[in-house]
C-alpha positions in Angstrom: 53.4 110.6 -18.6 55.7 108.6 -16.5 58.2 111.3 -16.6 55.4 113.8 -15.2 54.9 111.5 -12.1 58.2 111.0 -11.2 58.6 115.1 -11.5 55.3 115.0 -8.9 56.7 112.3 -6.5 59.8 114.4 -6.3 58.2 117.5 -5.9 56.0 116.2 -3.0 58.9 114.6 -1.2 60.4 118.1 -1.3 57.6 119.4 0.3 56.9 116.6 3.4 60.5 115.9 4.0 61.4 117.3 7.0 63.9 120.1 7.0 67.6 118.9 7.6 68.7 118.6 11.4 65.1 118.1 12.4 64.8 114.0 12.4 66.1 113.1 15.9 67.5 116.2 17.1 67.1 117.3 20.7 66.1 121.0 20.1 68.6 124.2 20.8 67.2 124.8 24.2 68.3 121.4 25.3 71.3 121.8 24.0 72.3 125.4 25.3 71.7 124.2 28.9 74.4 123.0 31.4 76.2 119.8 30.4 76.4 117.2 33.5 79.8 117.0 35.0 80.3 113.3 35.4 78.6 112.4 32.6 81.1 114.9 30.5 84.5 113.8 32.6 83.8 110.3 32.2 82.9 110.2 28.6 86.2 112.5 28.0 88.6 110.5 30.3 87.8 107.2 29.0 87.5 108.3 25.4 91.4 109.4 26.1 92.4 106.6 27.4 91.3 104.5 25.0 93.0 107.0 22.3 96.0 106.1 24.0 95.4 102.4 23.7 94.8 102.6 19.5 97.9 105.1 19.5 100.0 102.3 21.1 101.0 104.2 24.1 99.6 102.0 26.7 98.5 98.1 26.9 95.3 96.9 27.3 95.5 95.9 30.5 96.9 100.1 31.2 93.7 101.2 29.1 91.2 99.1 31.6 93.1 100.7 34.7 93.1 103.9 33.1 89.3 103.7 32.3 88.3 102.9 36.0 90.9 105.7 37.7 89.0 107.9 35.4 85.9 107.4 36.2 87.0 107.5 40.1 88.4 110.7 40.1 85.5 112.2 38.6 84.0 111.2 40.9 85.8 113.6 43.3 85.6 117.0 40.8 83.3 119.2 39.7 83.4 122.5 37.4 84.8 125.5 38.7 82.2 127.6 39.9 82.2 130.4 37.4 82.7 127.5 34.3 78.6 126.4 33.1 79.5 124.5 29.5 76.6 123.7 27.2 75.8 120.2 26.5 76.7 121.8 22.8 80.2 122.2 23.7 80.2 118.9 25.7 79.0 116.7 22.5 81.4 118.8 19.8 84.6 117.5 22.4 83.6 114.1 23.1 82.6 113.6 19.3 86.4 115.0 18.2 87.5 112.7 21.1 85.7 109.5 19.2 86.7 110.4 15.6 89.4 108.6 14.6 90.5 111.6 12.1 91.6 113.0 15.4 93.4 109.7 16.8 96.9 111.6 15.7 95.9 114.6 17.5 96.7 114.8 21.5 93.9 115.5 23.4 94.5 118.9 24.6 95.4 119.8 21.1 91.5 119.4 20.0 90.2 122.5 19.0 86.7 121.3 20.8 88.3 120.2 23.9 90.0 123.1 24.8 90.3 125.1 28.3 88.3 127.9 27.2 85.5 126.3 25.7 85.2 123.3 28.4 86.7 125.0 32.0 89.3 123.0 32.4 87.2 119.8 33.6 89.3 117.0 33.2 90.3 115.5 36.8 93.9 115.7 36.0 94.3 119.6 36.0 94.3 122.0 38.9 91.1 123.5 39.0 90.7 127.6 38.7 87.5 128.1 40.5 85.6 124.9 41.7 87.5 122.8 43.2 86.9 119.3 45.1 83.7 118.2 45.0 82.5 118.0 49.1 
């Protein structure tokens, strides 16, 4: 008897669970839209400096200054004009860029991060389309 109600109260949290991906996501068409410059370049930039800080490459005092140059010289770029990343593509980089399984790997190395997939949006490169924000 027991057995047989267990067997139930498994079968009927088959059936209400919710499917996988559904609790808390944001739906595909959010994601497929246009990812926010700043809000991408300053998540990246200071997500690499303070990479560089766990790596031992720069001191705490470095990682600080690098965080706030960062987020200043996003301030002053955009996307090229012809580059439109998803918000998809924005979230796969900056969550490679927080995992430390990828603390080894140099940033431009990231499979996620790279030019083709983001547009070359980090303030530090020359842009190919864009330019200066006015």
């Amino acid at each position: 008897m027991i057995a047989r109600w267990l067997l139930l109260g498994f079968v009927w949290c088959l059936l209400v669970a919710p499917t996988p991906g559904a609790v808390g996501s944001c739906g595909d068409g959010e994601l497929n839209e246009p990812v926010e410059f700043l809000y991408y370049c300053r998540n990246r930039e200071e997500l690499a400096c303070v990479r560089k800080f766990l790596r031992k490459e720069i001191s705490e005092r470095e990682r600080d200054e690098c965080r706030w140059e960062a987020v200043d010289a996003c301030e002053r770029r955009e996307f090229p004009s012809s580059c439109h990343p998803t918000k998809r593509a924005a979230e796969a980089c900056l969550n490679a860029l927080r995992s430390f399984d990828t603390l080894e790997t140099e940033e431009q190395d990231l499979g996620e991060c790279n030019t083709d997939a983001l547009c070359r949006a980090t303030p530090g490169e020359e842009p190919d389309g864009g330019g200066l924000a006015e």
